[in-house]
C-alpha positions in Angstrom: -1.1 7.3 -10.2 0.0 8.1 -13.8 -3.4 7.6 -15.9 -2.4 7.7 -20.0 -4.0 7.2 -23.2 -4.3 3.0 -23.2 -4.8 3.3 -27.3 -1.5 2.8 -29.2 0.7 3.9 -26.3 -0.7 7.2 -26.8 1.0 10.0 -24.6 -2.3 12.3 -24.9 -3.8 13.0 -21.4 -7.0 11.2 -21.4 -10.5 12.5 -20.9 -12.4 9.9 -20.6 -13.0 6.2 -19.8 -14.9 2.9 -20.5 -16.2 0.7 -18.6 -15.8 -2.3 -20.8 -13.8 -4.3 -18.9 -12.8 -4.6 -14.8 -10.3 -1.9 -15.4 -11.2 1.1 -17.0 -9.3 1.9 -20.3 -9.0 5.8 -20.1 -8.7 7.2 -23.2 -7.9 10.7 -24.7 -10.0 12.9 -27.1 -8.6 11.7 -30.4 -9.1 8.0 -29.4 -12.8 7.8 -28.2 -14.1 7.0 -31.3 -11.5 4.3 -32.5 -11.8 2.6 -29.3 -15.3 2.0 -30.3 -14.9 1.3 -33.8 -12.2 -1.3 -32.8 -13.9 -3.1 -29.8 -17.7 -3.1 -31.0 -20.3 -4.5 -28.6 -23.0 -2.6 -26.2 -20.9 -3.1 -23.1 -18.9 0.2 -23.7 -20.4 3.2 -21.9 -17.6 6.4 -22.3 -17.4 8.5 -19.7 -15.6 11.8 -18.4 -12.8 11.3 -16.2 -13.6 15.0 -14.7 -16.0 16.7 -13.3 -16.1 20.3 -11.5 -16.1 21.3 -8.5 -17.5 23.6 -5.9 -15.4 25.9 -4.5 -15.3 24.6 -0.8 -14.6 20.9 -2.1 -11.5 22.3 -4.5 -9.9 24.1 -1.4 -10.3 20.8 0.5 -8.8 18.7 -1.6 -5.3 20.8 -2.3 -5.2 21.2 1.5 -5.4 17.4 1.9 -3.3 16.5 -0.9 -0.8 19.4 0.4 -0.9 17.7 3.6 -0.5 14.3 2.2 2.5 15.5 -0.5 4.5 17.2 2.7 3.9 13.7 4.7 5.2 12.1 1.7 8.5 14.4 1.9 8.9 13.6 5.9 8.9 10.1 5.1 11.2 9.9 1.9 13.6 11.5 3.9 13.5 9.3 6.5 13.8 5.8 4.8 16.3 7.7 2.6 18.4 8.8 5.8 17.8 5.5 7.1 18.9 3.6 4.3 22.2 5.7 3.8 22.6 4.9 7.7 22.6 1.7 7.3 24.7 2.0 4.2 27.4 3.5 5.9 27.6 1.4 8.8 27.5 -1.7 7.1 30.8 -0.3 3.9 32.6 0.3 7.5 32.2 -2.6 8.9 32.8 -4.5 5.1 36.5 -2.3 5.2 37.9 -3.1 8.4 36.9 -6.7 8.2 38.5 -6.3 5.1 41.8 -5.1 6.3 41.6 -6.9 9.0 41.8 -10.6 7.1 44.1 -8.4 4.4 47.0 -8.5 7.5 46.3 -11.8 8.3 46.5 -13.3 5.2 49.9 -11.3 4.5 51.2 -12.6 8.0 50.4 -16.3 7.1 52.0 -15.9 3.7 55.4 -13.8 5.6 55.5 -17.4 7.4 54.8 -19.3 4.5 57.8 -17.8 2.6 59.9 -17.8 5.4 59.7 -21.3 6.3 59.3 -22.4 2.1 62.7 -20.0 1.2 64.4 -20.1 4.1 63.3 -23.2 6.2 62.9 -20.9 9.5 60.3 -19.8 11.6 59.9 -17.3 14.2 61.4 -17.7 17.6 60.5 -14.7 19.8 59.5 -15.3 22.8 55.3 -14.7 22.5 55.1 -14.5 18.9 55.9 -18.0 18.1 53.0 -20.5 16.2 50.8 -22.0 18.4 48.6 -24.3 16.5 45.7 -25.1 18.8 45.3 -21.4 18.8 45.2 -21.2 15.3 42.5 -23.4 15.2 40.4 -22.0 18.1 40.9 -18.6 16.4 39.6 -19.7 13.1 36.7 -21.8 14.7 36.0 -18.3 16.5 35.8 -16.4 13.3 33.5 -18.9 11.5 31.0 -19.0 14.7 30.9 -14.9 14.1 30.9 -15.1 10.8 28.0 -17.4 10.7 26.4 -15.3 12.6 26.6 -12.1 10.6 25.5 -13.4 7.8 22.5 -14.8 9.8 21.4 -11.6 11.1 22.3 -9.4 7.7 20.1 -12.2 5.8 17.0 -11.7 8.4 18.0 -7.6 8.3 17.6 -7.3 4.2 14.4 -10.0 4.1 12.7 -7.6 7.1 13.2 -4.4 5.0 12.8 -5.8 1.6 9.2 -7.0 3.6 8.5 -3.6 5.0 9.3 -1.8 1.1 6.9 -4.7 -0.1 4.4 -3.2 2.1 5.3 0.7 0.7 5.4 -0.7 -2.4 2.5 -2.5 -2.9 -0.1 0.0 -0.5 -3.3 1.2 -3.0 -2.6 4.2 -4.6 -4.4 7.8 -3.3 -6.1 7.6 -6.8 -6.7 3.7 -6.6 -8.7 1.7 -9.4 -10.4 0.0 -6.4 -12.4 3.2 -5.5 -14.6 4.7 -7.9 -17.2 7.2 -5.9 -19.3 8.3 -8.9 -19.5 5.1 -10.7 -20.1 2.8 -7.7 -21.1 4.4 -4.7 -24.3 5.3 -2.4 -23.1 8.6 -1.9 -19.6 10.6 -2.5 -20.5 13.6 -1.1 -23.0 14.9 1.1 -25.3 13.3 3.2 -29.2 13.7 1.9 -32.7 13.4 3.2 -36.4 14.2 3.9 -37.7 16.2 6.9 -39.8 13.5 8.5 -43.7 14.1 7.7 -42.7 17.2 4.9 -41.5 17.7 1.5 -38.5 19.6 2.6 -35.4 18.2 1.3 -32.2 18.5 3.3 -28.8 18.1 2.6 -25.8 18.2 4.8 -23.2 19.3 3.3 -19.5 17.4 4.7 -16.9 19.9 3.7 -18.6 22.7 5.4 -20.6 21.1 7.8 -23.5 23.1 6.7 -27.0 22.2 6.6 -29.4 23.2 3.5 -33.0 23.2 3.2 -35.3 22.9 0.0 -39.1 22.0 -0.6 -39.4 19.8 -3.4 -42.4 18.9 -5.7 -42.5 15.5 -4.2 -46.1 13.8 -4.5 -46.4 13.2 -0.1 -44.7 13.9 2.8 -41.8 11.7 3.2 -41.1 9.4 6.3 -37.7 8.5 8.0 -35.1 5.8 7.2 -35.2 5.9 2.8 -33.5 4.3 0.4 -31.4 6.8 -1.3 -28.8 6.7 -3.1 -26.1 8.6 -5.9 -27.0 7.9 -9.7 -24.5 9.5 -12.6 -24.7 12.8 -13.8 -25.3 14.0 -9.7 -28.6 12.4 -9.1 -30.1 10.7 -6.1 -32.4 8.1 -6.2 -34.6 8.4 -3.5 -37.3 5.2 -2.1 -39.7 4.7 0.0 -40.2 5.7 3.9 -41.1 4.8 7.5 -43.7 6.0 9.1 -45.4 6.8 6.9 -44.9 3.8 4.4 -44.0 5.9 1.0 -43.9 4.1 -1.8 -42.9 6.4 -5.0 -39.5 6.8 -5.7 -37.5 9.9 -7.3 -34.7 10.9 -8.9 -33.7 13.9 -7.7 -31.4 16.4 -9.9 -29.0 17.4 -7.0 -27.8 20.7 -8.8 -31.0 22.0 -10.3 -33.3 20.1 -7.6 -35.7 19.4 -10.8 -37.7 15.9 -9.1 -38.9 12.9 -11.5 -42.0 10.8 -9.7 -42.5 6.6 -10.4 -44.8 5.6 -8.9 -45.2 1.7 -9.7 -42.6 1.1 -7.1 -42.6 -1.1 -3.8 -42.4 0.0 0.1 -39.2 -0.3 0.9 -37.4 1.6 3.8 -34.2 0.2 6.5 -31.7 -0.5 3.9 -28.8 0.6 1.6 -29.1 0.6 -2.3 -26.0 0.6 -3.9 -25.8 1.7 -7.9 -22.9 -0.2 -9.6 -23.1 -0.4 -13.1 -25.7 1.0 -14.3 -28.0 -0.7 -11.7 -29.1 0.2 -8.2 -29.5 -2.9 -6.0 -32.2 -3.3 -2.5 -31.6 -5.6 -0.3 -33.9 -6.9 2.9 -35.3 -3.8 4.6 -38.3 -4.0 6.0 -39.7 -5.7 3.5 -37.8 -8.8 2.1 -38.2 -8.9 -1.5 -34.9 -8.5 -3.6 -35.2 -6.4 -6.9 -33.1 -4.6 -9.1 -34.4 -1.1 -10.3 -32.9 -0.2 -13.5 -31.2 3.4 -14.3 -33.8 3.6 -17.5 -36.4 3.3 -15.0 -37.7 0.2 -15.4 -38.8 -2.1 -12.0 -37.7 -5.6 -12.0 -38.5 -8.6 -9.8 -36.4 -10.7 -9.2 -36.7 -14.7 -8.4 -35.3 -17.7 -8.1 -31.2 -16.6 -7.7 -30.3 -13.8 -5.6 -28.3 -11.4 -6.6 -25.8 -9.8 -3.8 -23.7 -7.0 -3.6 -20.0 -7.4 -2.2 -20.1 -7.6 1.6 -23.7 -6.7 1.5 -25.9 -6.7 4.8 -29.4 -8.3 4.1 -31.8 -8.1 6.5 -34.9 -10.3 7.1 -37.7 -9.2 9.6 -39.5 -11.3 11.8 -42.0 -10.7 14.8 -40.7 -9.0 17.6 -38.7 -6.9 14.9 -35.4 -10.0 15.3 -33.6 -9.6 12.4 -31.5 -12.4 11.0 -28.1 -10.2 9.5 -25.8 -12.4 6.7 -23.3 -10.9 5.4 -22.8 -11.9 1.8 -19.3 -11.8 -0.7 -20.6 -12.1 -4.7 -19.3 -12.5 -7.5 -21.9 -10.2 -10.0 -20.6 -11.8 -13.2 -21.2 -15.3 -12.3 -24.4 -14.2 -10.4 -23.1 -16.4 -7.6 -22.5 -15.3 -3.8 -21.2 -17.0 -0.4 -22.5 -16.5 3.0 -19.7 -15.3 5.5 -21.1 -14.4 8.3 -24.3 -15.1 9.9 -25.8 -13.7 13.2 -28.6 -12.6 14.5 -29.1 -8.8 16.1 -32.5 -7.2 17.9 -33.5 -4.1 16.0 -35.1 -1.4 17.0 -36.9 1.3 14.8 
């Protein structure tokens, strides 16, 4: 993916982007601030494209994209080989049918000026005309013919299909993924020591464990809400067992914590932050609220507001848990059900 200036067909690299629209408009240094001057309103929010990275994760990504690049040379080669197989086979075939109806076309017209100039036709014994071979010989030819062009129309649709495919797969750097603007965690894996203050996080690209005590007001239970904020924070709810009700924001690189306490029990469930709010669904409690970035807690009633494919679950006695999966819409602030099931669930 080729990402360029969008302003004025700008050849700039950009360094940052806004989130104005669905699709980001990446824009480089000198063109921040007449982006904004052109396109007022309080729906821009500019952002750095970049960020940097630890040491272990930079390794791991030029050994995948190594890895990736090298497949990308195995397989160019062999669509390119392939192709030029089928090239060759086919220009071939093309010249000797050519020459082939070249001779017979040049024999018919031989008889044709013999018989117009000189009103004679062959007479050697097993070369003579025999018309209802001539007929069964051209009626042959079409029937083949037919056919070829049968199976070299289903040949080019199947591989202009399959290049479709190629063509059209998402991109490495896709504009349908987007880990640090919409994601619960792009990372590591996070969490609290059940019944203490010591934060843990597992780290993926090393498959490490670290361990940290944190100025948290009480010991933390299992099964949080957590999830990743910008600037690498993690918004960190509730408990089970015991029932914790502050939430934190947790700086993840200095491990600085920020306490609210005017927050609601919450635990068995996935927030997920997309833009610029963090959204709890179900749990073990079934209220649905929305808690803003600037730290403000809202309630929300009446319409329900859904992530995309979002589990919500609703508890009942005997802990049976009625799962729907939901598909919304977030700028209509509409959503359909898809799927709906029921599951027992243990804790």
């Amino acid at each position: 993916m080729i990402i360029s200036c969008k302003q004025n067909q700008c050849s700039a690299p950009p360094k940052y982007y806004c989130k104005c629209n669905d699709l980001q408009t990446f824009l480089c240094s000198s063109h921040v601030t007449q982006h904004l001057d052109e396109n007022e309103g309080p729906e821009h929010s500019i952002q750095s494209m970049y960020k940097t990275l630890p040491i272990e994760k930079k390794n791991y990504i030029i050994e995948q994209c190594s890895i990736i690049s090298e497949g990308f040379k195995e397989i160019e080669i062999t669509l390119s080989t392939s192709f030029q197989e089928a090239i060759n086979i086919l220009n071939e075939q093309k010249t000797a049918l050519i020459k082939y109806f070249r001779e017979k076309k040049e024999s018919l017209q031989h008889i044709i000026d013999k018989v117009t100039n000189e009103n004679k036709e062959i007479a050697v014994p097993g070369l003579e005309i025999h018309e209802p071979y001539q007929l069964n010989c051209l009626s042959f030819l079409k029937n083949l013919t037919d056919k070829i062009a049968y199976e070299t129309g289903e040949f080019t649709q199947k591989i202009q299909s399959y290049s479709k495919e190629i063509l059209e797969n998402k991109e490495i750097f896709g504009e349908f993924l987007d880990f640090t603007g919409n994601a619960n965690l792009d990372e590591h894996l996070y969490g609290f020591k059940k019944g203490t203050k010591t934060f843990i996080e597992f780290n993926t690209l090393t498959l490490s464990i670290n361990r940290k005590d944190l100025n948290v007001e009480m010991n933390q239970g299992s099964l949080a809400c957590l999830c990743q904020i910008p600037n690498k924070k993690l918004l960190y709810l509730g408990g089970y067992e015991p029932n914790v009700f502050p939430a934190y924001i947790i700086d993840l690189k200095t491990f600085h914590v920020e306490n609210f306490k005017n927050t609601r029990d919450r635990a068995v469930t996935i927030p997920t932050y997309y833009n610029d709010f963090v959204y709890f669904f179900g749990g073990l409690k079934i209220h649905i609220f929305i808690f803003v970035i600037n730290i403000t807690l809202l309630q929300k009633n009446g319409l329900i507001w859904l992530i995309f494919q979002k589990v919500l679950s609703v508890m009942y006695v005997h802990f049976l848990a009625k799962t729907i999966l939901f598909c919304q819409t977030i700028q209509e602030q509409t959503y359909l059900s898809i799927i709906f099931y029921q599951t027992n669930m243990k804790f």
